[in-house]
PLY file of the C-alpha trace (Angstrom):
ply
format ascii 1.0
element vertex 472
property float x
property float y
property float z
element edge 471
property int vertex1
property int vertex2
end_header
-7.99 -64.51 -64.79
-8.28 -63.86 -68.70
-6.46 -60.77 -70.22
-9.50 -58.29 -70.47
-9.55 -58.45 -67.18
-5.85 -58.17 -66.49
-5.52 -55.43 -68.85
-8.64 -53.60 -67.15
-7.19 -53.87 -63.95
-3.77 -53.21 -65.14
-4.85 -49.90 -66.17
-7.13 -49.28 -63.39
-4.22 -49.37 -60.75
-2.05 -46.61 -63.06
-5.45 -44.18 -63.16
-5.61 -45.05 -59.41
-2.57 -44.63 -58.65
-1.94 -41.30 -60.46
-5.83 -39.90 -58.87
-5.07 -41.59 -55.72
-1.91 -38.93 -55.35
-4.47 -36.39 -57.04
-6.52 -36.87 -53.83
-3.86 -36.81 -51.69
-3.15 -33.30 -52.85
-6.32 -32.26 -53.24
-6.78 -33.25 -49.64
-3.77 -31.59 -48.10
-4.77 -28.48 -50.24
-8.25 -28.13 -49.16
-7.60 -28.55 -45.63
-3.87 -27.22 -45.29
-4.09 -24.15 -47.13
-7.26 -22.46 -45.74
-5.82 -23.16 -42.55
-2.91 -21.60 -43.01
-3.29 -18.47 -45.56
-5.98 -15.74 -44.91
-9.78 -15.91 -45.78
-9.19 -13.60 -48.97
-6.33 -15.08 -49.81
-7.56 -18.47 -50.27
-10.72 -16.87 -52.06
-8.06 -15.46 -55.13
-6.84 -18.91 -55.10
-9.93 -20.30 -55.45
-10.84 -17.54 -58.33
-7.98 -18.61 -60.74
-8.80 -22.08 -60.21
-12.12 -20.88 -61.05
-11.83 -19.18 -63.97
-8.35 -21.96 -65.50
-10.77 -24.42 -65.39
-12.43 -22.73 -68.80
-9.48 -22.68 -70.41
-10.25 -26.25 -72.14
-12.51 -24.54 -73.95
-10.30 -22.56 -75.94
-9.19 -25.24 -78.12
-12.64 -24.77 -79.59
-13.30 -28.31 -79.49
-10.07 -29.30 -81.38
-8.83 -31.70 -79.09
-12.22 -33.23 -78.05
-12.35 -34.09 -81.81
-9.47 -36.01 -81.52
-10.13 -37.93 -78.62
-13.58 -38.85 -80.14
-12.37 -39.78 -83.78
-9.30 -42.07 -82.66
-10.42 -43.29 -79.20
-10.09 -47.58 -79.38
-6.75 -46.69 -82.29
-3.42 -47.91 -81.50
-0.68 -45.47 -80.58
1.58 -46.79 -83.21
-0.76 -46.59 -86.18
-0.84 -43.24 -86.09
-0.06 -41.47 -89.07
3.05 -39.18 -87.39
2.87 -36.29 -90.32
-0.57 -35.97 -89.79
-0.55 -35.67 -85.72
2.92 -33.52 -85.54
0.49 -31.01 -87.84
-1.85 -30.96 -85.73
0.56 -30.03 -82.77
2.25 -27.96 -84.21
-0.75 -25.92 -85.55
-2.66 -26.01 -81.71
0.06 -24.87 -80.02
0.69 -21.53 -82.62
-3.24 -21.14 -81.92
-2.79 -21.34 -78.18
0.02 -18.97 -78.08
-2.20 -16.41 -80.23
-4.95 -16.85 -77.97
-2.41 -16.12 -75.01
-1.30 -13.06 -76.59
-5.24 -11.82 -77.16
-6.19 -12.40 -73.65
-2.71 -10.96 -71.88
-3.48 -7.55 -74.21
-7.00 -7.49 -72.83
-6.24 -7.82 -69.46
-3.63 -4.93 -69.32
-6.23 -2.72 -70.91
-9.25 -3.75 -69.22
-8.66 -5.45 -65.84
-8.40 -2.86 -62.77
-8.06 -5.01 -60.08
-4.47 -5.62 -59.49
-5.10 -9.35 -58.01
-7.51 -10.18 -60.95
-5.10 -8.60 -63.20
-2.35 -10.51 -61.83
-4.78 -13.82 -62.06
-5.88 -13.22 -65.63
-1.59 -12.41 -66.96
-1.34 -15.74 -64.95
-4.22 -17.64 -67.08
-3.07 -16.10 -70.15
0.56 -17.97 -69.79
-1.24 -21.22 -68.49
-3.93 -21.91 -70.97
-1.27 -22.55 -73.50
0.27 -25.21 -71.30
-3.11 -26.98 -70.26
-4.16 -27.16 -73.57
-1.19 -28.46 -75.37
-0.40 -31.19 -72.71
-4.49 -31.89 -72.87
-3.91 -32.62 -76.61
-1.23 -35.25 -75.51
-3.43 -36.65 -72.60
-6.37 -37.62 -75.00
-3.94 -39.08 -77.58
-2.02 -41.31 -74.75
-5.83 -42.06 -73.20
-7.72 -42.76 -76.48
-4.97 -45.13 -77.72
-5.09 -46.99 -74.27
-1.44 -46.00 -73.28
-2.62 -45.38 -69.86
1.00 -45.74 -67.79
1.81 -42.85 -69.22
-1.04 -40.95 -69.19
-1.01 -42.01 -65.35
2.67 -40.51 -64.71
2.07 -36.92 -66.39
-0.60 -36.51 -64.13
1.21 -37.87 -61.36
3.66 -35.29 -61.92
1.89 -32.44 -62.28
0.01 -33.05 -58.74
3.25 -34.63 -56.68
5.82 -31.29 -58.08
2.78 -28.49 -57.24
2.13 -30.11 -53.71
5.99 -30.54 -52.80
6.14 -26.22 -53.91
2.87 -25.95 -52.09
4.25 -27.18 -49.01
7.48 -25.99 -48.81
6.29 -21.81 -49.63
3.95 -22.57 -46.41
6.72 -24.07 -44.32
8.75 -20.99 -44.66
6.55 -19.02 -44.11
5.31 -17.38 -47.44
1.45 -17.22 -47.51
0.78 -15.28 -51.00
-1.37 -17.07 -53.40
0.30 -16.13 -55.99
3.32 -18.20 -55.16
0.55 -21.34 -54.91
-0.37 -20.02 -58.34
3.21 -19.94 -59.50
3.52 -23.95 -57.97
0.50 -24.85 -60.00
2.68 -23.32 -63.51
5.67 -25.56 -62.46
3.35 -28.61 -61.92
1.74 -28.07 -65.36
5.34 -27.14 -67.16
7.30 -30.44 -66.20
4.32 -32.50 -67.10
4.03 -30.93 -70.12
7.93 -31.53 -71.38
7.21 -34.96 -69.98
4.04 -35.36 -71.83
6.09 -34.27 -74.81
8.65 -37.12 -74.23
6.24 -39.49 -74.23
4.44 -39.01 -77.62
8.27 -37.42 -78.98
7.30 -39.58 -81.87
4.30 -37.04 -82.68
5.84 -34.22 -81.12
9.85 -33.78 -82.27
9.88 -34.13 -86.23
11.38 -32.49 -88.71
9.41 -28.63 -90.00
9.88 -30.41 -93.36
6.95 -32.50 -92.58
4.87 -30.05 -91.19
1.64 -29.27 -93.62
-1.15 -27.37 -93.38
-3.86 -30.08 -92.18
-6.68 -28.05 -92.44
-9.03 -31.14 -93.61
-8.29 -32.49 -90.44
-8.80 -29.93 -88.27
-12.11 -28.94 -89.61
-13.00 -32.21 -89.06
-11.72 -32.37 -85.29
-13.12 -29.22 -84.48
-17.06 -30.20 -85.84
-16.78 -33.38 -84.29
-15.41 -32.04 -80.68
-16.88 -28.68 -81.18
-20.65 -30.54 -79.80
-18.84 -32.15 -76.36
-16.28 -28.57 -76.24
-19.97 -26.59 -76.02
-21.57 -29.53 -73.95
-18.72 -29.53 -71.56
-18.84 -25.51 -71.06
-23.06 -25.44 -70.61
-21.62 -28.66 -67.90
-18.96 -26.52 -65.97
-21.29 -23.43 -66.63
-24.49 -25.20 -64.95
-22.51 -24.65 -61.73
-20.14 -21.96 -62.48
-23.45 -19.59 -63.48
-24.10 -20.38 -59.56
-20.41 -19.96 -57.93
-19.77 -16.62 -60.17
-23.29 -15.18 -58.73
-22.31 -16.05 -55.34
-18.80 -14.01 -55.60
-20.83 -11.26 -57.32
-23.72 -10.77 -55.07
-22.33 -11.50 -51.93
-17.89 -11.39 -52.05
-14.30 -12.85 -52.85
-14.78 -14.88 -48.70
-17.90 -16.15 -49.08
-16.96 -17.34 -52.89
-13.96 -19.15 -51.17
-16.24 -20.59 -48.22
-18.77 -21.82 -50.45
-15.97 -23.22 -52.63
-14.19 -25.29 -49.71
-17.29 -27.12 -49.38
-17.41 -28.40 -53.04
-13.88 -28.90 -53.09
-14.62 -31.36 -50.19
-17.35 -32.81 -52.11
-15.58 -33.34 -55.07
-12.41 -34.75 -53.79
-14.45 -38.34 -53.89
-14.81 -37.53 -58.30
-10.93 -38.89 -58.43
-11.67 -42.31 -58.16
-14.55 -42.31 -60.12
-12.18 -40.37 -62.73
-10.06 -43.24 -62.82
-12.66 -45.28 -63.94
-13.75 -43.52 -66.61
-10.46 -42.35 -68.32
-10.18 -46.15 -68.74
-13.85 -46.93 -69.47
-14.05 -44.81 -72.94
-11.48 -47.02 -75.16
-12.48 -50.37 -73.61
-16.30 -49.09 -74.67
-15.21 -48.02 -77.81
-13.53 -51.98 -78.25
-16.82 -53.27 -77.08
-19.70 -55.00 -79.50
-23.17 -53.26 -78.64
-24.95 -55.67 -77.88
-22.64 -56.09 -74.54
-23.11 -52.15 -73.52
-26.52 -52.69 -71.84
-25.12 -55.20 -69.46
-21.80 -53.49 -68.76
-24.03 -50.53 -68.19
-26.26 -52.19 -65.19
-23.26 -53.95 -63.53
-21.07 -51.09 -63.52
-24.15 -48.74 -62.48
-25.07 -50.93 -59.63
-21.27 -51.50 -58.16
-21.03 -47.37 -58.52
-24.23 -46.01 -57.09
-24.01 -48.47 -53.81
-20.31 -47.28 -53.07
-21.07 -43.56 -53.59
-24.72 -43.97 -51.35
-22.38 -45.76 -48.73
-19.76 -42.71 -48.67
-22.50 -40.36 -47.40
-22.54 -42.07 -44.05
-18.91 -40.21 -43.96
-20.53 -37.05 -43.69
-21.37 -35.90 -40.37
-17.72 -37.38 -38.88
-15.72 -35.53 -41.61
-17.70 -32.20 -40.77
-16.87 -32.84 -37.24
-13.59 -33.38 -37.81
-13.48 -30.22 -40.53
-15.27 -27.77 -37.82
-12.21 -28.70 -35.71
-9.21 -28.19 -37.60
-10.71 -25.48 -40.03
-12.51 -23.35 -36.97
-12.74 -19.83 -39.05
-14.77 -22.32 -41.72
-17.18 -23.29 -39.29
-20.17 -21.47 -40.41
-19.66 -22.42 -44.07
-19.45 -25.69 -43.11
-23.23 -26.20 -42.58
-23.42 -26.29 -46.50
-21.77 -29.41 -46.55
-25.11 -30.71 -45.95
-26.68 -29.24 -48.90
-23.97 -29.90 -51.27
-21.91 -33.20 -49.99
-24.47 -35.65 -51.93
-23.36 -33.88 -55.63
-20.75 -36.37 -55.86
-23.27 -38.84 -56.45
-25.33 -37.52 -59.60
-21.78 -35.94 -60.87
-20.28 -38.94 -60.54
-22.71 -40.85 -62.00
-22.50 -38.18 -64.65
-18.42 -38.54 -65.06
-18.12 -41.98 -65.28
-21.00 -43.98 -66.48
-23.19 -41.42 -68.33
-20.79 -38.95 -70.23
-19.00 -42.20 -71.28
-21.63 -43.73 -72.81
-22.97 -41.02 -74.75
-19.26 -40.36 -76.22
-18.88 -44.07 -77.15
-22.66 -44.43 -78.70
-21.63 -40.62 -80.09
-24.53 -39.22 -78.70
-22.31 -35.67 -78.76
-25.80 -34.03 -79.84
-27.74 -35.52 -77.05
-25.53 -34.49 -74.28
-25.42 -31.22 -75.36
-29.32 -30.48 -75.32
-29.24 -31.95 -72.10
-26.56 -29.51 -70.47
-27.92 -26.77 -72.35
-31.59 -27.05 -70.64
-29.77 -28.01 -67.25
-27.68 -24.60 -68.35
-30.98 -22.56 -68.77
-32.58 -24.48 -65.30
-29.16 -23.11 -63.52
-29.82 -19.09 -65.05
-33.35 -19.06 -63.87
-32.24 -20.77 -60.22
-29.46 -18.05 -59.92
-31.54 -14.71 -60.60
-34.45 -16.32 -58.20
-32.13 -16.83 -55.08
-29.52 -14.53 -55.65
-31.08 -11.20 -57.45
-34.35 -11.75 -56.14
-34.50 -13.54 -52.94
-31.04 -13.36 -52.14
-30.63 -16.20 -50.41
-27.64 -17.67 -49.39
-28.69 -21.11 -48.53
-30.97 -21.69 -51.47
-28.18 -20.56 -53.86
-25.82 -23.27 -52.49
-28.71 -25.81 -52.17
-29.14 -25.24 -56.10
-26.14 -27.27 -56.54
-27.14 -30.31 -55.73
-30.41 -29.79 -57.33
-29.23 -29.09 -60.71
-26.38 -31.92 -60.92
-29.24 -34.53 -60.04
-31.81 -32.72 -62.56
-28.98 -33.26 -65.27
-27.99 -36.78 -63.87
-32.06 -37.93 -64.26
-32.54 -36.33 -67.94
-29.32 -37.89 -69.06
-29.88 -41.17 -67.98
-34.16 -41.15 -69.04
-33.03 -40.97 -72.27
-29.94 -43.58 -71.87
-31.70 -46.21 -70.56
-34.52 -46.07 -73.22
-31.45 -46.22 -75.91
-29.86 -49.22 -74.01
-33.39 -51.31 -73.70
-33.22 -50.92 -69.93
-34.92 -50.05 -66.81
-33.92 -47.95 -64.05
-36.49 -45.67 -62.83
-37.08 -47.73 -59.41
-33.16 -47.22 -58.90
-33.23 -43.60 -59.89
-35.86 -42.76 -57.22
-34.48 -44.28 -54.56
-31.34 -42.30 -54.98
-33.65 -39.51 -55.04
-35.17 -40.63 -51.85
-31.91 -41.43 -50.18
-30.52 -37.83 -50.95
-33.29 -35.82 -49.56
-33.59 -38.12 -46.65
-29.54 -37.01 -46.27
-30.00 -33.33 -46.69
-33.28 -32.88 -44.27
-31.52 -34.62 -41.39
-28.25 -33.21 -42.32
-29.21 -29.89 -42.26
-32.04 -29.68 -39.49
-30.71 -31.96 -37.08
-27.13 -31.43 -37.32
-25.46 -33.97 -34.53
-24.12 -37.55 -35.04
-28.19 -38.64 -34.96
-28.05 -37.53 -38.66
-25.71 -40.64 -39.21
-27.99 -43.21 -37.88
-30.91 -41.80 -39.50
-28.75 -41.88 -43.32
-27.69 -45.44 -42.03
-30.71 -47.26 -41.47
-31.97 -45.80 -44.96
-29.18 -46.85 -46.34
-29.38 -50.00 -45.16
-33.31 -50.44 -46.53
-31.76 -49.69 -49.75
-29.55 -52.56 -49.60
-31.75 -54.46 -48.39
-34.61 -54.05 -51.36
-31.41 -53.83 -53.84
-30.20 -57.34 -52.45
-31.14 -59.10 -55.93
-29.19 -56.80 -57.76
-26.14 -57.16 -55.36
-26.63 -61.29 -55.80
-26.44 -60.77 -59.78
-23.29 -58.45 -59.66
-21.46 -60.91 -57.67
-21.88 -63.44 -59.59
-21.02 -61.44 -63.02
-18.21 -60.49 -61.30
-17.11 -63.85 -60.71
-17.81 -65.19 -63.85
-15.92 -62.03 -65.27
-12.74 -64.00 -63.32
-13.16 -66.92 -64.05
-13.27 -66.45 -68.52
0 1
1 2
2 3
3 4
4 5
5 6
6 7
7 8
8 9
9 10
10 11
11 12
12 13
13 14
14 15
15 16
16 17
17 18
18 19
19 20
20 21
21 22
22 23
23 24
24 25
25 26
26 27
27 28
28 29
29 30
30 31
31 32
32 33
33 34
34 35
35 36
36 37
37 38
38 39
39 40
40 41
41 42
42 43
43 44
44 45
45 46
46 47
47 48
48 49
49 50
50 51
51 52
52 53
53 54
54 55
55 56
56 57
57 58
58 59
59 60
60 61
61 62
62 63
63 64
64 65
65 66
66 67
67 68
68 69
69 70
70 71
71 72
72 73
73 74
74 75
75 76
76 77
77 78
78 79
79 80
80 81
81 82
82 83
83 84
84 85
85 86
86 87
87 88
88 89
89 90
90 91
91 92
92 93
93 94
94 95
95 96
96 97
97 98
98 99
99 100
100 101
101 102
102 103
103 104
104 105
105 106
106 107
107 108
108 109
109 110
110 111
111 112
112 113
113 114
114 115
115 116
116 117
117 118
118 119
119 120
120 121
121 122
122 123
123 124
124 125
125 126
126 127
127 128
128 129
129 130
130 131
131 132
132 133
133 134
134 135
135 136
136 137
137 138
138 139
139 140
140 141
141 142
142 143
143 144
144 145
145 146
146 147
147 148
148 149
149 150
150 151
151 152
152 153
153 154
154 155
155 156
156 157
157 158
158 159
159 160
160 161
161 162
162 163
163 164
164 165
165 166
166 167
167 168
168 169
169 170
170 171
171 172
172 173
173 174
174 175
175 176
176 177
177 178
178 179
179 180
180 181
181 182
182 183
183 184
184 185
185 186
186 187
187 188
188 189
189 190
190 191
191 192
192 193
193 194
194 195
195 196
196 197
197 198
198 199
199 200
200 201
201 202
202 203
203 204
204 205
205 206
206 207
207 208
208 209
209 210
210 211
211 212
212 213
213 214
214 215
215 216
216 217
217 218
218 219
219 220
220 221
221 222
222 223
223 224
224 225
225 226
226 227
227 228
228 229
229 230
230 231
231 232
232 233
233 234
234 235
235 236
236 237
237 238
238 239
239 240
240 241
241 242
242 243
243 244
244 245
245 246
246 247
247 248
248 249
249 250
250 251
251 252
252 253
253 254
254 255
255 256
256 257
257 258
258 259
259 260
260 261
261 262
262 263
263 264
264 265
265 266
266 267
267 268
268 269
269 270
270 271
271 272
272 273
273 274
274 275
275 276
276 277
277 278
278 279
279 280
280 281
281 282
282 283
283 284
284 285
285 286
286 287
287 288
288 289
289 290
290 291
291 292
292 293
293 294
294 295
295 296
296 297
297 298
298 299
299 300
300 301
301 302
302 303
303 304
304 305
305 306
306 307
307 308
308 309
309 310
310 311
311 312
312 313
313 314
314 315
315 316
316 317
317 318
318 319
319 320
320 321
321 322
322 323
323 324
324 325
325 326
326 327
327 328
328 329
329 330
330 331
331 332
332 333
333 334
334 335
335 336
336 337
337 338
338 339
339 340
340 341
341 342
342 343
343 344
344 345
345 346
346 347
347 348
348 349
349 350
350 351
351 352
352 353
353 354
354 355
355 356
356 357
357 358
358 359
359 360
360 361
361 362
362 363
363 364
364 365
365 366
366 367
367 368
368 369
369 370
370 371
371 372
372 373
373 374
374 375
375 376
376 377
377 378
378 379
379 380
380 381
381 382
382 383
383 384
384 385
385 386
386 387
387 388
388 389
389 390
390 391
391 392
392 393
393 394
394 395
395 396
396 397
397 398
398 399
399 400
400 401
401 402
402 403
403 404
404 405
405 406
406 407
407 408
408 409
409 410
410 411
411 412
412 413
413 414
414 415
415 416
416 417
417 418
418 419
419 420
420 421
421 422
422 423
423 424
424 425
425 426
426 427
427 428
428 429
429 430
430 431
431 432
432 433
433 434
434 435
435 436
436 437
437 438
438 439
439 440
440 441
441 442
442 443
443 444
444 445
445 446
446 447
447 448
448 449
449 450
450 451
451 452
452 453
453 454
454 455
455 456
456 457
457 458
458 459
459 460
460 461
461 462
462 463
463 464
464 465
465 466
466 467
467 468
468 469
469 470
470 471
């Protein structure tokens, strides 16, 4: 086996790894906690992991810029004056941004859970954002060990506080909110440790690196604004649900798509390594990378909807008080597809071709297609059903514009591949959702199983890459 592909796997067991324990937490999480804490309780919980997940955008594309402009460097040739600058100059930001919001919720916010929430987000944006910083250094310079044991920390420290407030007995989200601070703290000092070189200097060295963060913050500021009109496609929809309807349904809706989404980890271990290898990688070899890796993705992630109907059965039982919300997992199960797609192979190669631009006319019409959606089922019709169903609909609009225009730039074809997954997702939400029983599963599985059979060409030639891969 030669060393690219020693090194690739290398890394891939650390991202593994570390999202493997993600999923493990995300799992006991989304079906422990609902279980055990109230139907309103778990929809606050759900609301400040709502609204923290924005907070990433309050480095105003800072450390996107970074991750962009050195991705494919080597840790050690890092200029150390420059970087413990830049740290040092985020993290004063961060705290002033902190102070702004925790003034404006005292004075504004009524609600004594939201207000408790918001105080909470205030404190915690200054953590994400500073250990982010550090992430996208150790992950654009290819140290991923590291980067694999912060995040490892974070998730194995929150779920070990997690578990033992519900074992004696305390039930307040705001003690699960108090785990997730911990979780992010330690990881952050640990974070710290590992890029001390960057990190612990001397103030004498500290300059004003203004030059450089102008030219961080125009370079990420086009991903920072495509990732918001990303998150915002669907958070325009999950906001209008907790406004139009309430706090429980927001949290039932939101059980489903944490379900949905807990299958995005190992896809997300893929791409954290994906980025510097692409970055390391003549063009000329991008198309072909491109079709392999597209072809070994899409037929794993087609295959997991077959896990559907047993999981909901399984769901219904131990999660009876979720029961009713559970028939959305129908509509929105098969976004893990287009956003993983999305995650892994798509957003990747746009930032290595630095495409930023692209992207972000792409999310932004996706963005407008999710506005218009939202006021037509919710403030109009209001209709439950279709406002969930929207999901899925905009994720694989934004998944088919993105990769229309990708394939063109790569001199490839995959329109016959992109309707078939079209095919095989409505085929899965019709019998899903209108026959409901374990029929459903043989209906998805003998469709599934035409698709392998007219992809079996494709499945030859991706063996055999594979192979030759191995044997270099």
């Amino acid at each position: 086996m030669n060393n690219k592909v020693f090194n690739f796997l290398k890394n891939f067991s650390y991202t593994l790894s570390s999202n493997l324990m993600s999923f493990i937490v995300s799992t006991l999480v989304t079906l422990i906690v609902p279980k055990l804490i109230g139907i309103e309780e778990y929809g606050y919980w759900q609301l400040y992991l709502f609204y923290s997940s924005y907070l990433g955008f309050l480095h105003f594309g800072w450390v996107d810029g970074i991750y962009l402009r050195y991705g494919g460097e080597e840790y050690d040739n890092l200029d150390r004056k420059l970087f413990f600058s830049q740290f040092t100059m985020l993290l004063l930001s961060q705290l002033l941004i902190g102070v702004i919001l925790l003034v404006l919720t005292v004075l504004f916010v009524s609600n004594i859970d939201k207000k408790f929430i918001f105080k909470t987000i205030a404190f915690v944006l200054v953590l994400v954002n500073i250990r982010t910083m550090l992430l996208y250094i150790l992950q654009a310079t290819n140290r991923i060990k590291e980067y694999a044991r912060i995040t490892m920390l974070d998730r194995v420290l929150y779920i070990v506080l997690v578990i033992s407030f519900l074992l004696i007995g305390i039930k307040d989200y705001k003690l699960m909110i108090a785990a997730d601070l911990i979780g992010k703290l330690i990881s952050l000092l640990y974070a710290m440790y590992c890029c001390k070189s960057i990190v612990f200097n001397k103030l004498s060295v500290f300059y004003l690196s203004i030059n450089e963060t102008v030219a961080n913050i125009n370079v990420g500021i086009k991903l920072m604004f495509s990732n918001i009109a990303s998150m915002l496609i669907i958070g325009i929809v999950r906001f209008g649900i907790e406004r139009t309807w309430d706090v429980t349904t927001f949290g039932k809706v939101s059980l489903t798509l944490s379900i949905s989404n807990m299958t995005m980890l190992f896809i997300n271990a893929l791409g954290i390594i994906m980025y510097p290898m692409l970055r390391r990688t003549s063009k000329d070899k991008l198309s072909v990378i491109y079709t392999t890796t597209r072809d070994f993705l899409m037929i794993i992630l087609l295959g997991v909807l077959v896990m559907y109907y047993p999981l909901k059965t399984m769901l219904s039982v131990w999660l009876p008080q979720y029961t009713e919300s559970l028939m959305f997992m129908s509509l929105v199960f098969p976004s893990f597809i287009y956003e993983g797609k999305m995650s892994l192979l798509l957003n990747t190669y746009y930032k290595a071709l630095r495409e930023e631009k692209k992207i972000l006319k792409i999310n932004l019409i996706s963005l407008l297609l999710s506005l218009i959606l939202t006021i037509v089922s919710m403030k109009i019709l209001r209709n439950l059903n279709l406002a969930v169903i929207n999901i899925v609909i905009l994720y694989a609009v934004r998944s088919v514009l993105a990769e229309s225009y990708l394939i063109r730039k790569l001199g490839i074809t995959a329109q016959k591949d992109i309707m078939l997954e079209l095919l095989l997702t409505i085929v899965f939400i019709t019998s899903g959702w209108y026959i409901n029983s374990w029929l459903t599963v043989i209906i998805y599985m003998l469709s599934y199983l035409v698709y392998i059979i007219v992809k079996r060409n494709d499945i030859k030639n991706l063996s055999n890459f594979v192979r030759n891969i191995i044997r270099e």
